[in-house]
N, C-alpha and C positions, 0 to 999 in steps of 0.2 A: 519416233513412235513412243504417245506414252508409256513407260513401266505395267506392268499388270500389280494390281491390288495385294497386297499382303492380305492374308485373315487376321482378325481381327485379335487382342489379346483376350485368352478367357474373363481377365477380370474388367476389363474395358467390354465387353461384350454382355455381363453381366451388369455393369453401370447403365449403358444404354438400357438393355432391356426393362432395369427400374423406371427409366427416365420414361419411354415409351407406354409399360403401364400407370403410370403418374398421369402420365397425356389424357390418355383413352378414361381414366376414372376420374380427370380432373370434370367437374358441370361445364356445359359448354354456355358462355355468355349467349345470355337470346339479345335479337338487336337494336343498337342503343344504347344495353345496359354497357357496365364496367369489364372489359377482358380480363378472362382468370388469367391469376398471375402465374399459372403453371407454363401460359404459352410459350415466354421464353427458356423454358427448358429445352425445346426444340432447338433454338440456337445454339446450345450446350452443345448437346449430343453432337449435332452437326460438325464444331468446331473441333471435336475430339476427334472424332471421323477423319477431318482431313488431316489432323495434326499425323494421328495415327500412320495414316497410308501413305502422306506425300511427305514430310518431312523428307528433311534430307541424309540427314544419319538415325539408326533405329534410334525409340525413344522407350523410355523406361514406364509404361503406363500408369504404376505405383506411383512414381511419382506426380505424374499430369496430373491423376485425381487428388491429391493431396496440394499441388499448387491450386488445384481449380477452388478446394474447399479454402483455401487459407486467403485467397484472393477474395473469395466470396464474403466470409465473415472481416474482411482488414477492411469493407468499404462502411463498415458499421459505427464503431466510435473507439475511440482509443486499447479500450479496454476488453474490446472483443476479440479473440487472436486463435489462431488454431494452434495447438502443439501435435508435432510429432512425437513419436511414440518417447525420444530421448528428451524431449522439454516437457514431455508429461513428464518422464520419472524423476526429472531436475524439481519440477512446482512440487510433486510429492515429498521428496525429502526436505523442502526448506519447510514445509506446516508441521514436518514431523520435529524439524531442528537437529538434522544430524546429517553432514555428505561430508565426501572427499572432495576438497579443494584446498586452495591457498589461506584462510581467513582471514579473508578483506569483506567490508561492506563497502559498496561503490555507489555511485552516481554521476548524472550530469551536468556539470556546467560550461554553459559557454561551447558544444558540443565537444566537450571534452573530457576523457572518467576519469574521475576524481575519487580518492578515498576517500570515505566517509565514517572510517573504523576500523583500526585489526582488533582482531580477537586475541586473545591472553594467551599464550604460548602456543599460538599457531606459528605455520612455518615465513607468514610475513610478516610476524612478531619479531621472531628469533632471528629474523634475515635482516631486522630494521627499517622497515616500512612504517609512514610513519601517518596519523591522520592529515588530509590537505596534499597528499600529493598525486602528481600529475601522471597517468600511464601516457606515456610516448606510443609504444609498443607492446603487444598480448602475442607471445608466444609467436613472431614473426611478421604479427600483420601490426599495419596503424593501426593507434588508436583516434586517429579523430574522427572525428560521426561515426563511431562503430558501435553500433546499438547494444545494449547492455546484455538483451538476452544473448547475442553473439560472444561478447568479453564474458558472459558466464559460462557458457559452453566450453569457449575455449581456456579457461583457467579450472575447471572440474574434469577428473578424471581420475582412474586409480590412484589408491594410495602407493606410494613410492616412487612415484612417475614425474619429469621436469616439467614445469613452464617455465619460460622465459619473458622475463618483463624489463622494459628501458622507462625510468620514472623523472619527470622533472619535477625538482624540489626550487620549493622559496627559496632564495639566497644563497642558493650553487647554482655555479656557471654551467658546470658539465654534467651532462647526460648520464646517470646512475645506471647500470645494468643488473638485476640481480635474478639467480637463478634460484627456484621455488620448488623443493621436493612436495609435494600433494600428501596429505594425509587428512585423516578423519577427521572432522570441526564439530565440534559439540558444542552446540549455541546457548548459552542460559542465556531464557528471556527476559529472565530478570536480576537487577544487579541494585540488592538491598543494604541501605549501610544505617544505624542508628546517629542519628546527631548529637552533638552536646546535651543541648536543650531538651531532649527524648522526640524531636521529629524525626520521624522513619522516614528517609529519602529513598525511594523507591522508583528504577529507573529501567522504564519495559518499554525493549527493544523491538518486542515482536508478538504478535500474539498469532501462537501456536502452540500445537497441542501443549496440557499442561500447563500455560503461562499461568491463569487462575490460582492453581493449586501450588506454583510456587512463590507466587505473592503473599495466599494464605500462612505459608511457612515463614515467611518475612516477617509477616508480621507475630505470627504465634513467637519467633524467636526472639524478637524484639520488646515482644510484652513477659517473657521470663526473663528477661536480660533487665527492664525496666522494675517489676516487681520485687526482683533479687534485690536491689537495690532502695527498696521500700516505695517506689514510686509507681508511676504507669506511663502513656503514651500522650503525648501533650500534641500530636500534629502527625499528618501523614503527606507526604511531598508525594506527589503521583507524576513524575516526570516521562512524558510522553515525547519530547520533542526527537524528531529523527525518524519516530516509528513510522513504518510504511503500511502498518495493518497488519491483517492476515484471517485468522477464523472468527466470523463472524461468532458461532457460539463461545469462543472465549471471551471475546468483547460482551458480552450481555452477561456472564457469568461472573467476570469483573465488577457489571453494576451492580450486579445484585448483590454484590459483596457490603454494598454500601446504601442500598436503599429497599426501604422494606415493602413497600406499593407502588403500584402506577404502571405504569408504561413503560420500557428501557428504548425500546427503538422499535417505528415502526415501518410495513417496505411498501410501495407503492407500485403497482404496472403502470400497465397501457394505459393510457388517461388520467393517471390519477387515482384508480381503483384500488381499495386497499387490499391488500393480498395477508398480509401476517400481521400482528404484534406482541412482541415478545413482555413479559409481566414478570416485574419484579414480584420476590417471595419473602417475607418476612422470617421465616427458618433460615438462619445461617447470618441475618446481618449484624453486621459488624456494631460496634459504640458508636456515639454519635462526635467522632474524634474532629475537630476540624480539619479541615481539607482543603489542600492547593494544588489544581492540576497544569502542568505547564505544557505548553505545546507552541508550534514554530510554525513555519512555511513548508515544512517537511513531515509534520504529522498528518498523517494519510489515512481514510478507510475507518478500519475498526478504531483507531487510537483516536477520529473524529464522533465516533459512536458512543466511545469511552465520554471524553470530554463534554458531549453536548448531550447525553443525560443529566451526568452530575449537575453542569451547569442548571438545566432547565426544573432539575427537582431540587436546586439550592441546596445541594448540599456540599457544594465546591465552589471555590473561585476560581475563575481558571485566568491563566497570567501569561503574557509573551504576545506572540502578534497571529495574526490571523489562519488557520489551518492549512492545509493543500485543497480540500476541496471537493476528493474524490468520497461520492455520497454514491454512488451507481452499484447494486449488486450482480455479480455474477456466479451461475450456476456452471461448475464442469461436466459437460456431458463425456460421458465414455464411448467413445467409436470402436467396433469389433476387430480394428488390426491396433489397437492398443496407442492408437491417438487420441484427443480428446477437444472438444471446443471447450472453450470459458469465453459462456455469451452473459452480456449485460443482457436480464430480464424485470429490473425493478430499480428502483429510487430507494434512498431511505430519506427517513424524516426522524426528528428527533422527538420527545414526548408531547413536546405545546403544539408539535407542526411544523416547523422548521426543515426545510428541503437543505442539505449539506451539499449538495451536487454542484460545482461551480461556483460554492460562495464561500463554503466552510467554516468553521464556527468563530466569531470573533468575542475574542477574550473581554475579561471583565475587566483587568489591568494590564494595558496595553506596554511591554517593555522591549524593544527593540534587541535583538540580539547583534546588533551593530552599532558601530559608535555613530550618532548623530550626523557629523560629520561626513564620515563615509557616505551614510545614507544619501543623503544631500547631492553630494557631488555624482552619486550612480543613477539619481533620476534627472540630474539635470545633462546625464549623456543618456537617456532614454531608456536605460536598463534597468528591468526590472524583475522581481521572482517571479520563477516558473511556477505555476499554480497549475488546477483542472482545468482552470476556464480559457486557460491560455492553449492548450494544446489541440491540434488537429482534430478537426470533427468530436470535440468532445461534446457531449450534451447540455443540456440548459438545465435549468433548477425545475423546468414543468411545477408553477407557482398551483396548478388547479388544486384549489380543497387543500391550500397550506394557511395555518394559521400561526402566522410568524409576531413574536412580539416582539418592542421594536429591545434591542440594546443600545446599556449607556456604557464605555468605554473609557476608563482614567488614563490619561496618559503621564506614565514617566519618561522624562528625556535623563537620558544616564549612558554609563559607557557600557558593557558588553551586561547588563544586569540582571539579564535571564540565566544565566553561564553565574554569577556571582551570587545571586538571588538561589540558584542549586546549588552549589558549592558553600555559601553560608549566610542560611536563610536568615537566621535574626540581626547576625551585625550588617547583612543586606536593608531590609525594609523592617525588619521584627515579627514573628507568629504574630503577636497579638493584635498590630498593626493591620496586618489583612484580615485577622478576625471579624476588626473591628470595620472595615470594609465592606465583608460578607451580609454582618447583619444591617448594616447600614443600608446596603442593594435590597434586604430581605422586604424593611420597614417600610422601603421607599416606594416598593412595588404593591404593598399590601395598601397602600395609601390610595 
């Protein structure tokens, strides 16, 4: 004999009953037309129902409906995802640039996390963690295919408190283990040095709150440190490569830093409809200093925002090899138990038109952050960078009402000369040399 029915949970009871009035005020298709797409809510409710009552050990109905939501938004595109209440308050503190954890920046290769940066006397600094190395293990679990918002979860948590990691390194045999007391990471997003020659190399990791306003300090410092010296600022290196994004209005407050009219970035919906565009302001801009923005296969988002204004209002060259790709905005909605969606709801396009979604912005001096060589030998075994366009149900570039013009690309074959080209721009190529570049593109276009 079947079991008799449990009642139902209040807050599950209270989902249905949304779902049901949904039903009843959705228009009922007349026949032939298109079925409203509220119908299969009924299959929901239903499915919750039996899970509810027949399952075989109770279930936790907090949770169903937050799988049901997170399952619903992950069939959308890469960048659509649900957080729980604790990856909400993880995405908050990295816009604000300040959490307890390890200070590591990590990523994927080869599905495996990889550093990609410690922070300056954090606790994987002072443990000896070094960039390029391999996590084996995050705090007891593997590391391979363990998706990153997981390895952040699990290496954030109070301060004073252990993780435990097993790291492979290049060129040791054996398995490293080291143990990570957690403490507070205070991230500057920017890390400004003056050069020889007076070009300010300025190299922004993140844009979150502030990034803007400590650029501006970079450079303010850099022109009384110039001035003192009877001279002024001969170049501005705007090194982007690595950055993942972050706040769209720091990305536009950036350009504006550098261009006095126009457009900075515009967003597009459904179809191609334009939704915003954000306008540069002539208050606040900078000299007209020459400018070289560098960016890699790991500048993402806003850092592609960044680059492909300058680019397109010439007032930059931008150097290295082609972006990551990701052009898609999304909005964080707040849910009342303190979760939140971040849904993709728009494109961006750059000032001329240019869709960044999938193709990302390619440089005016194309430089390989690889020796040639290498390169060579990694597409002739079919591997190749991970971009937007590569990953799972990511979106297309939606070309409708894009007016793309075309680019012309110089190539230098050199050994790692985007890494040398930062590290020392004139006995690299020379300032004046890509100057002389810049206006060359300027002439050629105007022709």
């Amino acid at each position: 004999m079947a079991p008799a029915s449990r009642p139902l949970a209040p807050s599950l009871v209270l989902l249905l009953t949304g779902v049901a009035i949904g039903l009843l005020l959705a228009p009922v298709a007349a026949h032939g037309e298109e079925e409203s797409p509220f119908a299969n809510l009924g299959v929901l409710a239903r499915a919750l129902v039996h899970v509810e009552n027949s399952y075989v050990e109770p279930v936790d109905t907090e949770a169903l409906v937050r799988g049901a939501i997170a399952g619903m938004v992950g069939t959308l595109d890469p960048h659509s995802v649900y957080l729980d209440p604790e990856a909400y308050r993880i995405l908050q503190s990295d816009t604000a640039g300040r959490f307890a954890g390890v200070g590591v920046e990590i990523g994927v290769r080869d599905g495996w996390l990889v550093i990609l940066g410690v922070f300056a006397d954090g606790p994987a600094s002072r443990a000896g963690l070094r960039t390029g190395d391999r996590f084996l293990a995050v705090d007891g679990r593997g590391a391979r295919d363990l998706p990153i918002r997981e390895a952040v979860r699990r290496m954030r948590g109070p301060p004073g408190t252990v993780v435990n990691v097993v790291i492979r390194r290049e060129g040791v045999e054996e398995d490293l283990p080291f143990e990570l007391t957690r403490a507070v990471i205070e991230v500057p997003p920017v890390d400004a040095r003056l050069l020889p020659d007076g070009v300010l190399h300025a190299r922004v990791s993140a844009f979150q709150d502030g990034t803007t306003a400590q650029l501006e300090a970079a450079l303010d410092a850099a022109l009384a440190e110039r001035e003192a010296a009877g001279s002024t600022l001969t170049g501005v290196l705007l090194d982007l490569r690595g950055n993942p994004g972050g706040l769209l209005r720091e990305a536009v407050a950036m350009v504006d830093l550098f261009v006095a009219e126009g457009v900075i970035v515009a967003t597009r919906g459904r179809g191609g409809r334009l939704l915003r565009e954000e306008p540069a302001h002539r208050r606040g801009t900078r000299p007209d200093w020459p400018m070289v923005v560098l960016v890699d296969g790991w500048a993402a988002s806003a850092s592609e925002i960044v680059a492909g204004a300058l680019q397109d209002h010439r007032r930059a060259l931008v150097v290295g090899t082609t972006s990551f790709g990701k052009g898609s905005v999304q909005n964080v909605i707040e849910l009342p138990d303190g979760s939140a969606m971040k849904l993709t709801v728009a494109r961006y396009t750059t000032p001329s038109g240019r869709y960044i979604q999938a193709q990302g912005v390619e440089p005016d001096v194309v430089v390989e952050a690889v020796r040639p060589e290498a390169l060579a030998q990694a597409r002739t075994r079919g591997e190749g960078q991970v971009r937007e366009a590569t990953l799972d149900g990511a979106l297309d570039a939606d070309q409708r009402g894009a007016d793309a013009r075309p680019r012309d690309a110089r190539r230098e074959e050199a050994g790692d000369a985007a890494l040398l080209f930062a590290d020392d721009l004139q006995a690299r190529v020379g300032w004046q040399t890509l100057g002389t570049l810049r206006r060359g593109r300027d002439e050629g276009a105007a022709e």
